[in-house]
Each structure stands twice: as structure tokens, then as C-alpha cells.
CHARMM internal coordinates of N, CA and C (Angstrom, degrees):
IC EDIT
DIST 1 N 1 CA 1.4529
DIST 1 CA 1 C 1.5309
ANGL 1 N 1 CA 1 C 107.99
DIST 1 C 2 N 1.1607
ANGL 1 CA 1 C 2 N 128.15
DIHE 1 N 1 CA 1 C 2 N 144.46
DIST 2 N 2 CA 1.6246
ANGL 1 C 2 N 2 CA 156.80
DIHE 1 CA 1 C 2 N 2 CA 171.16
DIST 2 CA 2 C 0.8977
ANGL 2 N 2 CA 2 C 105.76
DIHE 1 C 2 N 2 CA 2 C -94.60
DIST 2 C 3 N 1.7636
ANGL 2 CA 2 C 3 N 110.69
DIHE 2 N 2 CA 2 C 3 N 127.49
DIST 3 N 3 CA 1.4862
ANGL 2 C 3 N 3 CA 115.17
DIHE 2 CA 2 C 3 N 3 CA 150.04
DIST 3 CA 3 C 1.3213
ANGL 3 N 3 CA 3 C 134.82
DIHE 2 C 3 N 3 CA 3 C -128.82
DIST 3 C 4 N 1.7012
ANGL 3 CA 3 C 4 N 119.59
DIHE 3 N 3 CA 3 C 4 N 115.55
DIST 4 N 4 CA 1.2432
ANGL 3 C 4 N 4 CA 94.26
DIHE 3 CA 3 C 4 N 4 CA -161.31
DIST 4 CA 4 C 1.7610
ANGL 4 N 4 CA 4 C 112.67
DIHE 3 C 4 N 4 CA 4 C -120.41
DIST 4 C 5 N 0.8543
ANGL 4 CA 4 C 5 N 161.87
DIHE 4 N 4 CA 4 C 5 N 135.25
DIST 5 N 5 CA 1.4609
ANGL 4 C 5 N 5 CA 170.11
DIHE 4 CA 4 C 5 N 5 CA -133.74
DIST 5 CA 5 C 1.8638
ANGL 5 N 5 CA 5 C 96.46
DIHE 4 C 5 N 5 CA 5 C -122.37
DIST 5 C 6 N 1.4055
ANGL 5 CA 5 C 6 N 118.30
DIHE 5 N 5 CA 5 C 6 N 141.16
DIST 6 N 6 CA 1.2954
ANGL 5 C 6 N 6 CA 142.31
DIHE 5 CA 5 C 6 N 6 CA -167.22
DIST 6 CA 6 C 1.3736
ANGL 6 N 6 CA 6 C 120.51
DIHE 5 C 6 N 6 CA 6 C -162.03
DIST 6 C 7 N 1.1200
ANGL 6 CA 6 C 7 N 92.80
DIHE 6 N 6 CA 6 C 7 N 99.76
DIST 7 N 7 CA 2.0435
ANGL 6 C 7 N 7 CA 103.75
DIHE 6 CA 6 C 7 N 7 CA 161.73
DIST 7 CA 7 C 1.4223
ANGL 7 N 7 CA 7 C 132.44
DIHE 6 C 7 N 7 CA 7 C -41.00
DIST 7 C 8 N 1.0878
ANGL 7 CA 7 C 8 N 114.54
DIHE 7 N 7 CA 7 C 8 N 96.45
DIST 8 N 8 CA 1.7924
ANGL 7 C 8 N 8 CA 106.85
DIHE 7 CA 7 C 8 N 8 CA -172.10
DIST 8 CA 8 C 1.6417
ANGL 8 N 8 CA 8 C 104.09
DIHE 7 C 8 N 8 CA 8 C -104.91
DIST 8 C 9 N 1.0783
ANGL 8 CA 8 C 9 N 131.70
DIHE 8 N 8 CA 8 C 9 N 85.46
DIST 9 N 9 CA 1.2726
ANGL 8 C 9 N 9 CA 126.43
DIHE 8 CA 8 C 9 N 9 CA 174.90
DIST 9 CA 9 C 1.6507
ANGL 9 N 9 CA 9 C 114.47
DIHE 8 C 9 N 9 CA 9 C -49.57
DIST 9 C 10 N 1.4011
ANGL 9 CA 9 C 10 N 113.45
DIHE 9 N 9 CA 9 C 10 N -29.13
DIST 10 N 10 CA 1.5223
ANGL 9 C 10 N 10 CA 98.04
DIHE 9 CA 9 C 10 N 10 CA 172.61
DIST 10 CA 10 C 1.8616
ANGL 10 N 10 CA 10 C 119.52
DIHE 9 C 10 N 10 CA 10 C -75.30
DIST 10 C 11 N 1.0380
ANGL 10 CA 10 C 11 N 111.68
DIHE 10 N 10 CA 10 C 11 N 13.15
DIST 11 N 11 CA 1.4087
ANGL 10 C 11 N 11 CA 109.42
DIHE 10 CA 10 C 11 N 11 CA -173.64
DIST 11 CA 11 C 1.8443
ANGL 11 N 11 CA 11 C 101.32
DIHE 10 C 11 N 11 CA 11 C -81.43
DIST 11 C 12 N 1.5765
ANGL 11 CA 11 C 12 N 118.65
DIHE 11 N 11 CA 11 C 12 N 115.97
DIST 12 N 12 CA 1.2177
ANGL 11 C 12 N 12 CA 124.88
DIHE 11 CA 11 C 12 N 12 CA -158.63
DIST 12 CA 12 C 1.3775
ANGL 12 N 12 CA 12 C 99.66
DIHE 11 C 12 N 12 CA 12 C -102.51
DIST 12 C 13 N 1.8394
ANGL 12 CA 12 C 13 N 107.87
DIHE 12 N 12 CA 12 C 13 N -41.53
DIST 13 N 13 CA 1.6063
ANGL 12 C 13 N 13 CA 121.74
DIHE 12 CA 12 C 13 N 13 CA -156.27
DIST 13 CA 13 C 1.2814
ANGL 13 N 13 CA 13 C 116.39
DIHE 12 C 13 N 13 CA 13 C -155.23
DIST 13 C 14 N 1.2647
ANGL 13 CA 13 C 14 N 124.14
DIHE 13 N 13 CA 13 C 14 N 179.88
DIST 14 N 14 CA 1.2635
ANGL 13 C 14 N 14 CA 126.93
DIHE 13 CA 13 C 14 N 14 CA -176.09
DIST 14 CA 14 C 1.6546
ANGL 14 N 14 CA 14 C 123.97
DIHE 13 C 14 N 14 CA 14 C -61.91
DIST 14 C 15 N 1.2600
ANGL 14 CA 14 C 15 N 97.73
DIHE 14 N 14 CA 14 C 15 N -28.53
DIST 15 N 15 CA 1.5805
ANGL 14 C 15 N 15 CA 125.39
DIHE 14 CA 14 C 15 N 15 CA 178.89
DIST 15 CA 15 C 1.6014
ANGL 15 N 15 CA 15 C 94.93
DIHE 14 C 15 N 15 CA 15 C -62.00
DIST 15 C 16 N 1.2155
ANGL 15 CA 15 C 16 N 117.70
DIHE 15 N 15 CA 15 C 16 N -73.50
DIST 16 N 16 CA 1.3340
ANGL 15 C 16 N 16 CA 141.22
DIHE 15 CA 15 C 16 N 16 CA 177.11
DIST 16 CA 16 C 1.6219
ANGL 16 N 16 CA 16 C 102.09
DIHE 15 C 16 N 16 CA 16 C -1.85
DIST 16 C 17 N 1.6976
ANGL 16 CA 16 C 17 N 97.59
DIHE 16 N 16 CA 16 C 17 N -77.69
DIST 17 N 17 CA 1.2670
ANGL 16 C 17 N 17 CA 138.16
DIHE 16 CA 16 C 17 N 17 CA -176.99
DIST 17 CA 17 C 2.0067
ANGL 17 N 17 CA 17 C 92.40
DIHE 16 C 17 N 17 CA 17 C -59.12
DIST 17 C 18 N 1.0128
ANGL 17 CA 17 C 18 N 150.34
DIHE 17 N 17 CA 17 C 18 N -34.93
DIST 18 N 18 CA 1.6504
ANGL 17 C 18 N 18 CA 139.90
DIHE 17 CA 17 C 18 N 18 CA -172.98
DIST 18 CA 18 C 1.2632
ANGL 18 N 18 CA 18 C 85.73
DIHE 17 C 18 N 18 CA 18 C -78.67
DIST 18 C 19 N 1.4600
ANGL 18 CA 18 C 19 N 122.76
DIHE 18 N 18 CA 18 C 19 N -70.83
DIST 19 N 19 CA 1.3570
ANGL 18 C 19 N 19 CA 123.67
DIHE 18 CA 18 C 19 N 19 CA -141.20
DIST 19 CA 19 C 1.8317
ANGL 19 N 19 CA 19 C 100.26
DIHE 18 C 19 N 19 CA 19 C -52.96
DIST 19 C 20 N 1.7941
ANGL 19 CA 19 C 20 N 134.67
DIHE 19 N 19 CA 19 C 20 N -25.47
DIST 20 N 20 CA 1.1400
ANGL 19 C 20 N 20 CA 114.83
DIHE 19 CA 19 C 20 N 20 CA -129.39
DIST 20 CA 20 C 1.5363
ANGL 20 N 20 CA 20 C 73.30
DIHE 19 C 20 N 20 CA 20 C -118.29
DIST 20 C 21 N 1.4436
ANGL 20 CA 20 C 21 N 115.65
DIHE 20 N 20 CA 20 C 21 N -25.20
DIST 21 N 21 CA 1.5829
ANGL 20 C 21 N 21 CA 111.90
DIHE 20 CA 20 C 21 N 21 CA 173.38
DIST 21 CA 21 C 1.5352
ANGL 21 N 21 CA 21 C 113.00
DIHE 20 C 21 N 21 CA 21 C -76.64
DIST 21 C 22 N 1.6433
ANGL 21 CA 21 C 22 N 121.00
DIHE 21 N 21 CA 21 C 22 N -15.99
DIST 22 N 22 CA 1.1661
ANGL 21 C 22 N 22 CA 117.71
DIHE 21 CA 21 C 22 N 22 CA 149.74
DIST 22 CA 22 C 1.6180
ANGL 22 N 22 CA 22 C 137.98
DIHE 21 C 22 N 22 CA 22 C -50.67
DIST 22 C 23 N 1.4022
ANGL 22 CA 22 C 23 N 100.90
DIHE 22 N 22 CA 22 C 23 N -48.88
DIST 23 N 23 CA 1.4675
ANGL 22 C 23 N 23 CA 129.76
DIHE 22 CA 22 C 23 N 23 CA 179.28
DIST 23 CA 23 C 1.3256
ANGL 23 N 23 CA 23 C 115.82
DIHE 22 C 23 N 23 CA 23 C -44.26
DIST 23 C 24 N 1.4692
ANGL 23 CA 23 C 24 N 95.62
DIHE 23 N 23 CA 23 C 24 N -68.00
DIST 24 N 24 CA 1.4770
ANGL 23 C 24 N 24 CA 121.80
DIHE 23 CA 23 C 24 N 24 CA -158.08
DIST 24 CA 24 C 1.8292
ANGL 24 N 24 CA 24 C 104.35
DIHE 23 C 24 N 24 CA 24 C -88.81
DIST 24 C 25 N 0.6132
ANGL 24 CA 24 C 25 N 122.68
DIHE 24 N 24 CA 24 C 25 N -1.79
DIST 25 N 25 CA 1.9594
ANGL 24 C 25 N 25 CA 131.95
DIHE 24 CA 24 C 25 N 25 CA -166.82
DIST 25 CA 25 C 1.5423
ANGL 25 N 25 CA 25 C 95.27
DIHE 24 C 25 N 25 CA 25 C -103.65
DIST 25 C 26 N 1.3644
ANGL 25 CA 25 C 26 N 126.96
DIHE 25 N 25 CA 25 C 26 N -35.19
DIST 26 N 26 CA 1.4385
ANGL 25 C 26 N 26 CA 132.36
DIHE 25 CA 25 C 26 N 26 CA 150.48
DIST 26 CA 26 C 1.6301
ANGL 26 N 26 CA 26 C 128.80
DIHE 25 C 26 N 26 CA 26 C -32.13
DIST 26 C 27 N 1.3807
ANGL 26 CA 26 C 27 N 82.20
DIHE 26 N 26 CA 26 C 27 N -45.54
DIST 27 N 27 CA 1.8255
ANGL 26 C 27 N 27 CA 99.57
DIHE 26 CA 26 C 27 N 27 CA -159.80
DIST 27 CA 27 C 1.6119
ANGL 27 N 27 CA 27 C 89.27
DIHE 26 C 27 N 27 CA 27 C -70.09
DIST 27 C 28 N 1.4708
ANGL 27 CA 27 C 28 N 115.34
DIHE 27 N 27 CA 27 C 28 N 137.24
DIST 28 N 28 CA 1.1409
ANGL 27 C 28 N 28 CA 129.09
DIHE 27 CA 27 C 28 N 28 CA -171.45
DIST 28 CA 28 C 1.8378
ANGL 28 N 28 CA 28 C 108.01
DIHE 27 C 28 N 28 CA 28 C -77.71
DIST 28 C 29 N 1.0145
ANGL 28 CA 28 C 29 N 109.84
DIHE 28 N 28 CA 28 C 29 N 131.74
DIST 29 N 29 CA 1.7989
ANGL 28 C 29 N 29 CA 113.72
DIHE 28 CA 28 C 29 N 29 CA -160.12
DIST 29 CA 29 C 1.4107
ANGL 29 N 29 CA 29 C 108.71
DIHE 28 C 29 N 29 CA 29 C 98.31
DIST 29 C 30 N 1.1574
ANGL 29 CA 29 C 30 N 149.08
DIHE 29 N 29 CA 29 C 30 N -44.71
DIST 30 N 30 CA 1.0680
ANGL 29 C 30 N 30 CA 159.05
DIHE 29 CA 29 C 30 N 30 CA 177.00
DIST 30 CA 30 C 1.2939
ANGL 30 N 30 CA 30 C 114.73
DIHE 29 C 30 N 30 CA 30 C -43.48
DIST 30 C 31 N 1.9748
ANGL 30 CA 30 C 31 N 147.37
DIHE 30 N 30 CA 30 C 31 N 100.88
DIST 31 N 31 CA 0.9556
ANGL 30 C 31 N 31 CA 142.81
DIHE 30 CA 30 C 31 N 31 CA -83.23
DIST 31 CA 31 C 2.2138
ANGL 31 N 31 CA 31 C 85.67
DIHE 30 C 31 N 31 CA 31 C -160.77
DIST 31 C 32 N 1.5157
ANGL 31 CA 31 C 32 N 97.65
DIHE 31 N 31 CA 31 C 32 N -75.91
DIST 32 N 32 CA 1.3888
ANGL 31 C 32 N 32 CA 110.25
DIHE 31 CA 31 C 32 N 32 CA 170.49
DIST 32 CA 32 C 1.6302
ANGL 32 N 32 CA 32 C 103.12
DIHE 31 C 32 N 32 CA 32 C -138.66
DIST 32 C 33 N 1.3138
ANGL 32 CA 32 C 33 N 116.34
DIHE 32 N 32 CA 32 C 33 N 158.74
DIST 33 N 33 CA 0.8664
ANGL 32 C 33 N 33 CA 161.59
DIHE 32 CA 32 C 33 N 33 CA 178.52
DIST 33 CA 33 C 1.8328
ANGL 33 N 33 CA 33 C 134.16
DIHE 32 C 33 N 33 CA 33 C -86.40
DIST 33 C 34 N 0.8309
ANGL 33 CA 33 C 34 N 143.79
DIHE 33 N 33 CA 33 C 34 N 22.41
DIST 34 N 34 CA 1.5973
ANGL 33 C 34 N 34 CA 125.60
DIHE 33 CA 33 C 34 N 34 CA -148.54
DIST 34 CA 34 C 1.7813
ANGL 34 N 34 CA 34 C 109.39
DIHE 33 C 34 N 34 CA 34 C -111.00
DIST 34 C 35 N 1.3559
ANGL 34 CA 34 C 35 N 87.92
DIHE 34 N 34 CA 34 C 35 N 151.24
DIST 35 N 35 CA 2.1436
ANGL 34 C 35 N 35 CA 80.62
DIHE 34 CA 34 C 35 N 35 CA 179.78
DIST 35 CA 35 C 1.5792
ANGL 35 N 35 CA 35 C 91.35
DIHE 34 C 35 N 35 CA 35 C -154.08
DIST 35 C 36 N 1.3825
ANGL 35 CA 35 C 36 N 99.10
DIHE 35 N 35 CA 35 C 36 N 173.99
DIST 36 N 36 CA 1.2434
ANGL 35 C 36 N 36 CA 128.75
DIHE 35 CA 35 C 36 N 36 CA 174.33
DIST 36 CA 36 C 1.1749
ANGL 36 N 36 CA 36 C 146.13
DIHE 35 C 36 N 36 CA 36 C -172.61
DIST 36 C 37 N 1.6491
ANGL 36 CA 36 C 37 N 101.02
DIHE 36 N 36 CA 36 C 37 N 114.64
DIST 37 N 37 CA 1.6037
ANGL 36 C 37 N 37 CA 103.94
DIHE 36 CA 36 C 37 N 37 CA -154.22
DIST 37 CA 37 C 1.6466
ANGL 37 N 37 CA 37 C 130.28
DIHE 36 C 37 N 37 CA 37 C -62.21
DIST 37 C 38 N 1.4990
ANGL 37 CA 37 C 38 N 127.35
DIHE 37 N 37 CA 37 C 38 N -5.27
DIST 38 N 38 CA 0.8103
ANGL 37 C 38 N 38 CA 151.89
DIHE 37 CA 37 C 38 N 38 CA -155.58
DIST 38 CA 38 C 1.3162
ANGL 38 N 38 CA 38 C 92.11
DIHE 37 C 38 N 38 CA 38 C -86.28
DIST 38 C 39 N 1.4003
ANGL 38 CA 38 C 39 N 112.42
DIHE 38 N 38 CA 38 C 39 N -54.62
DIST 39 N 39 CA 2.3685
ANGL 38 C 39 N 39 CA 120.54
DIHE 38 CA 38 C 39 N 39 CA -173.73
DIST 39 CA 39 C 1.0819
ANGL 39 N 39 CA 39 C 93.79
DIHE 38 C 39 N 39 CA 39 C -89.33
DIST 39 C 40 N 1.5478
ANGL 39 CA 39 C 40 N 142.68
DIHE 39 N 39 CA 39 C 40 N -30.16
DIST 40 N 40 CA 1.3443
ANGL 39 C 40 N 40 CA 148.93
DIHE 39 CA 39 C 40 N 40 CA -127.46
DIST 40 CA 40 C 1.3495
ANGL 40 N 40 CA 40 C 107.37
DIHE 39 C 40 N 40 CA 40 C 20.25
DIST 40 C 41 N 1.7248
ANGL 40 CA 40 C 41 N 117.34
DIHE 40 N 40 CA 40 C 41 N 60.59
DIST 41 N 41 CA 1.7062
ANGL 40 C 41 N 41 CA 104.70
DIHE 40 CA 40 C 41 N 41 CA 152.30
DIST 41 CA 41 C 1.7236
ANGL 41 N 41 CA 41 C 100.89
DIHE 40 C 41 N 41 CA 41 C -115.04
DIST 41 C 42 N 1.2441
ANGL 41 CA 41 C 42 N 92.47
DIHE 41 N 41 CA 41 C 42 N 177.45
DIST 42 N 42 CA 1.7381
ANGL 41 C 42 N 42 CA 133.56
DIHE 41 CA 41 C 42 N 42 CA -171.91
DIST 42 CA 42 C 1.5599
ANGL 42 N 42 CA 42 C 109.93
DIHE 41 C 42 N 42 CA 42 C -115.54
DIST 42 C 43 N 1.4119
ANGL 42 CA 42 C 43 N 115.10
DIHE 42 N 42 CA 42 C 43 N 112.81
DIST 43 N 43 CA 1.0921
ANGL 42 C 43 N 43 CA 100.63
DIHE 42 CA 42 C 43 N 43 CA -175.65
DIST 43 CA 43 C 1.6761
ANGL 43 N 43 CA 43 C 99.37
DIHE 42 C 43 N 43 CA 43 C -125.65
DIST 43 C 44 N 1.7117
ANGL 43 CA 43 C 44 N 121.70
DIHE 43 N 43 CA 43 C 44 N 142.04
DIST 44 N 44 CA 1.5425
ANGL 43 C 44 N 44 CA 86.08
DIHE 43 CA 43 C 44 N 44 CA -162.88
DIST 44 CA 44 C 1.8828
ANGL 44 N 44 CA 44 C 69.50
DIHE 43 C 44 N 44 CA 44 C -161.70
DIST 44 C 45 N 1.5088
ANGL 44 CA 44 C 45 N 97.87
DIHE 44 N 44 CA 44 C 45 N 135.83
DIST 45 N 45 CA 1.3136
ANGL 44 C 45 N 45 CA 120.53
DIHE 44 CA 44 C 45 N 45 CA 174.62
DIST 45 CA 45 C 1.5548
ANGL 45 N 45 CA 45 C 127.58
DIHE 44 C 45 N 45 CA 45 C -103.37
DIST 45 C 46 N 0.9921
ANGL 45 CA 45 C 46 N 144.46
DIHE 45 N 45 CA 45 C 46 N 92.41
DIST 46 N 46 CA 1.7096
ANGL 45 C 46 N 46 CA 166.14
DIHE 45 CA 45 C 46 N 46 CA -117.52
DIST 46 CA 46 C 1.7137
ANGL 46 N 46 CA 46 C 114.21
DIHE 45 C 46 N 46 CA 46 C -158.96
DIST 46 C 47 N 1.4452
ANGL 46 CA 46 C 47 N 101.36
DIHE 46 N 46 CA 46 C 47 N 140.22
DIST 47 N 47 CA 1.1254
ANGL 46 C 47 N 47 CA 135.34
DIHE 46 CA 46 C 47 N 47 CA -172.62
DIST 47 CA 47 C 1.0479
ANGL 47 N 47 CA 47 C 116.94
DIHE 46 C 47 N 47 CA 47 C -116.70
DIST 47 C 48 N 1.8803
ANGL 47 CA 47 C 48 N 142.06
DIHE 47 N 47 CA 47 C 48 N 135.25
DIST 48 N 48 CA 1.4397
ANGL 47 C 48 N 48 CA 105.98
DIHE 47 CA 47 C 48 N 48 CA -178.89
DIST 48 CA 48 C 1.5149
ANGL 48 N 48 CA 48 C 110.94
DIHE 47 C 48 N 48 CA 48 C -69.83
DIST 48 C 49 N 1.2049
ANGL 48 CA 48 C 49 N 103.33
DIHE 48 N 48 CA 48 C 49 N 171.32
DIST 49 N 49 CA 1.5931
ANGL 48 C 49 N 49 CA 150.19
DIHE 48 CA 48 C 49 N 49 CA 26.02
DIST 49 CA 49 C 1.5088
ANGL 49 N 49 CA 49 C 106.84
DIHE 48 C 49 N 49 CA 49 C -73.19
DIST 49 C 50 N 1.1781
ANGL 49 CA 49 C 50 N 115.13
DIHE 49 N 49 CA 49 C 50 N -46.34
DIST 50 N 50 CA 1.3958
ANGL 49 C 50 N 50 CA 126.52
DIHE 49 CA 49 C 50 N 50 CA 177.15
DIST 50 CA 50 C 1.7194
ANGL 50 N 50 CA 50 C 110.28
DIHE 49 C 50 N 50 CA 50 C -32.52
DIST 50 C 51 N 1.3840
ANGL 50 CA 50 C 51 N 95.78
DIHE 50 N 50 CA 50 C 51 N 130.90
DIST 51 N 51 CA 1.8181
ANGL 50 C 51 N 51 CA 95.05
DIHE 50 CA 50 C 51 N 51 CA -178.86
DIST 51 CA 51 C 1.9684
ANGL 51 N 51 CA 51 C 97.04
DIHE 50 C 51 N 51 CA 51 C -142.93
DIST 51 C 52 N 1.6148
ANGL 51 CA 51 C 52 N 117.55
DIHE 51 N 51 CA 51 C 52 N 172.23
DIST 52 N 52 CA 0.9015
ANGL 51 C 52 N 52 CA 95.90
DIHE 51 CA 51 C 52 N 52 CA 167.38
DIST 52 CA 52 C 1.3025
ANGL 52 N 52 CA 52 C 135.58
DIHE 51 C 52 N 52 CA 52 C -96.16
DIST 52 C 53 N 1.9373
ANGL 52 CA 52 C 53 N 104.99
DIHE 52 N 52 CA 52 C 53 N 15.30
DIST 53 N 53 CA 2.0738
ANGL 52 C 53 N 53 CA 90.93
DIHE 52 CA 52 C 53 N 53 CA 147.44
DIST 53 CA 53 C 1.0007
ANGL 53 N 53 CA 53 C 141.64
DIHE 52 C 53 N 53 CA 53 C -112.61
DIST 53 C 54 N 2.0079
ANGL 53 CA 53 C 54 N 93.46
DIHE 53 N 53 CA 53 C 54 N 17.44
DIST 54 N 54 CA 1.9883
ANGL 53 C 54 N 54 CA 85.42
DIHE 53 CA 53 C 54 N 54 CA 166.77
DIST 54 CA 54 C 1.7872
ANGL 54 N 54 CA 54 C 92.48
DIHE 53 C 54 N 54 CA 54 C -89.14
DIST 54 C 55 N 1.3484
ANGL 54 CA 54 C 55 N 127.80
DIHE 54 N 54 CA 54 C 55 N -5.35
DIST 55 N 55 CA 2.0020
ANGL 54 C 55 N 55 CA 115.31
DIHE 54 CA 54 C 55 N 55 CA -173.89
DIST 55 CA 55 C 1.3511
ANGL 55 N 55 CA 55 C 91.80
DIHE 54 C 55 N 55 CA 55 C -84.23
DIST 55 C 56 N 1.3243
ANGL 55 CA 55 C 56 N 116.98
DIHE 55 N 55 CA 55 C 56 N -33.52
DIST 56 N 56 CA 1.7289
ANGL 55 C 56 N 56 CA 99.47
DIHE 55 CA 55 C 56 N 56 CA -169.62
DIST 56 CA 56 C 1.6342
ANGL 56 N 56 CA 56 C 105.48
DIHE 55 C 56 N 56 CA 56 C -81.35
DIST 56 C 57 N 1.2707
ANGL 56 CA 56 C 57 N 103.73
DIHE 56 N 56 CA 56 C 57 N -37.77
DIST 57 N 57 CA 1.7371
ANGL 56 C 57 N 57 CA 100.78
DIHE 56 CA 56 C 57 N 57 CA 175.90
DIST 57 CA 57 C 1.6193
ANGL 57 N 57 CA 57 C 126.90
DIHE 56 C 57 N 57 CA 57 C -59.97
DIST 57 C 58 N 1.5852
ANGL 57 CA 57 C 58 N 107.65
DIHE 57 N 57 CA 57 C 58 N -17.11
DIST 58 N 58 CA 1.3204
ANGL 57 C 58 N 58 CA 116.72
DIHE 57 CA 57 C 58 N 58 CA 169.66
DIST 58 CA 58 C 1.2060
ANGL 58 N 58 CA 58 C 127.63
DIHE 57 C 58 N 58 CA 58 C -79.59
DIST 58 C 59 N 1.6281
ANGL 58 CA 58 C 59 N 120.07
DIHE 58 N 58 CA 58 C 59 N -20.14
DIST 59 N 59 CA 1.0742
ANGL 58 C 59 N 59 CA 141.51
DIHE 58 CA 58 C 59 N 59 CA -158.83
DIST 59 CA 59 C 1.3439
ANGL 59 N 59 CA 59 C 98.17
DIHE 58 C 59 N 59 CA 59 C -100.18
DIST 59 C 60 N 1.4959
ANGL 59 CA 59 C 60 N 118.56
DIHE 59 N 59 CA 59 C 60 N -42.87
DIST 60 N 60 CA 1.7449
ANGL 59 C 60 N 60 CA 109.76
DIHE 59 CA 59 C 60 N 60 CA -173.96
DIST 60 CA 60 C 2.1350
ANGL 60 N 60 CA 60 C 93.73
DIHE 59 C 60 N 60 CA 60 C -83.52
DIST 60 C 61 N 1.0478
ANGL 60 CA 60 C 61 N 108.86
DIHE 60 N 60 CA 60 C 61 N -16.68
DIST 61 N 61 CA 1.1429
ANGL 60 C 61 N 61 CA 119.36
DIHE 60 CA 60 C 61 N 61 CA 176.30
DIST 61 CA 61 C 1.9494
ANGL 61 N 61 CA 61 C 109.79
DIHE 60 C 61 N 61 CA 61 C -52.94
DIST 61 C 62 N 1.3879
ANGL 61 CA 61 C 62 N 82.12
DIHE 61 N 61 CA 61 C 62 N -49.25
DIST 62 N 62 CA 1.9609
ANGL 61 C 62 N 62 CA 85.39
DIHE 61 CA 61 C 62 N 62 CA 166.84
DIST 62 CA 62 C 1.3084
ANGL 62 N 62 CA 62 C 109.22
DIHE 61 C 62 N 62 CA 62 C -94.95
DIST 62 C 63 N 0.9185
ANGL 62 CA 62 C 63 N 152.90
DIHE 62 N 62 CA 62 C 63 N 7.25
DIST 63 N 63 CA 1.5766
ANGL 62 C 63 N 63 CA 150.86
DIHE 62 CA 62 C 63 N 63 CA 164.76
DIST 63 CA 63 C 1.5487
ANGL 63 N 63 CA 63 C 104.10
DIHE 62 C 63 N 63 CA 63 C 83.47
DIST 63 C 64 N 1.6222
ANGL 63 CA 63 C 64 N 93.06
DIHE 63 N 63 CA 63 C 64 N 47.88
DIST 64 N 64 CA 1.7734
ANGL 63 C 64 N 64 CA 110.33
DIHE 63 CA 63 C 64 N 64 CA 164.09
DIST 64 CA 64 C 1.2140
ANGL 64 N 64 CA 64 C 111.55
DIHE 63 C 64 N 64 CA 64 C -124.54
DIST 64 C 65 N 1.6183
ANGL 64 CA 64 C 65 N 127.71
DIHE 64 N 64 CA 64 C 65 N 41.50
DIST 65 N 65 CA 1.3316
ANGL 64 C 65 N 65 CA 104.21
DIHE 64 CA 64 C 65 N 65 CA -178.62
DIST 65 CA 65 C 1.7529
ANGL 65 N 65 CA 65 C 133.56
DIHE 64 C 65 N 65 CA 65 C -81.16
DIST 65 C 66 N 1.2601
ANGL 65 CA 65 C 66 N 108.91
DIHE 65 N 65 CA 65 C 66 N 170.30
DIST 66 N 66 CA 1.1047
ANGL 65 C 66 N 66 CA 108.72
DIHE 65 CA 65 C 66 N 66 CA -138.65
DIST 66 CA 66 C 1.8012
ANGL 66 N 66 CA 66 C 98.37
DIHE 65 C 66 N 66 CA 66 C -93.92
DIST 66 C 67 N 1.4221
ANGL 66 CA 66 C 67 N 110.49
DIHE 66 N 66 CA 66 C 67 N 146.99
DIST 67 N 67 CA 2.0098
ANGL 66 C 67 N 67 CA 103.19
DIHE 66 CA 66 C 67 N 67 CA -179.42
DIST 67 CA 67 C 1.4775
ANGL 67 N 67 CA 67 C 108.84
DIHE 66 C 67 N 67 CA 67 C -79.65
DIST 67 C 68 N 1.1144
ANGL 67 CA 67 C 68 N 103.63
DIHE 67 N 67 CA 67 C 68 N 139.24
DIST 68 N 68 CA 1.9352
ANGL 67 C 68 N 68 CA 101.45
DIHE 67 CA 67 C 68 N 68 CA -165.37
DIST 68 CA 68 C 1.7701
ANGL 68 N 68 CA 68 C 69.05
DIHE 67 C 68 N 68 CA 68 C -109.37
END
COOR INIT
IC SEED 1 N 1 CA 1 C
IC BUILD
């Protein structure tokens, strides 16, 4: 298992943080989930299929993309 941590500057609120652990917990490989709006990172543990440009492509996909 992989783990990789991601900056989402749009993360405002707690909601923020459901909707993207909703999203992404879908994506097949995708293991856990966790965020927090306070740092606004994404921290999310994955297996393939899961890689990190279908998580980052899902994420700008919801209008969370991520700060490189």
C-alpha cells in the first residue's frame, strides 16, 4: 500500500473534507481516505489500479485540485 499526502487549497470546511473522502474512497484502489480543513491536506492510502493521476485527476475533477 501507498501513501501519499496532497495540498488542496480549496478545502474551506468540513463538508469540503466529506465530499472528497466521498469521491475518492470510490476510486477503485483507494484504501483510506483522511483530510483536514484546518492544513487543507488530503491524505489517502491506495493500491493499484489507483495511481497518483487518476487521485489527482479526480480531485480537480470535483473542483479540488491539488497545489503542485
Amino acid at each position: 500500500m501507498t501513501t501519499i499526502k496532497y495540498s488542496v487549497p480549496g478545502i474551506n470546511c468540513n463538508h469540503c473534507v466529506h465530499t472528497i473522502q466521498s469521491e475518492l474512497i470510490e476510486l477503485e484502489g483507494v484504501k483510506t481516505v483522511s483530510g483536514d480543513s484546518a492544513t487543507k491536506e488530503v491524505v489517502v492510502e491506495y493500491d493499484a489500479p489507483a495511481n497518483p493521476e487518476s487521485i489527482e485527476s479526480l480531485l480537480a475533477e470535483i473542483n479540488y485540485p491539488v497545489k503542485k
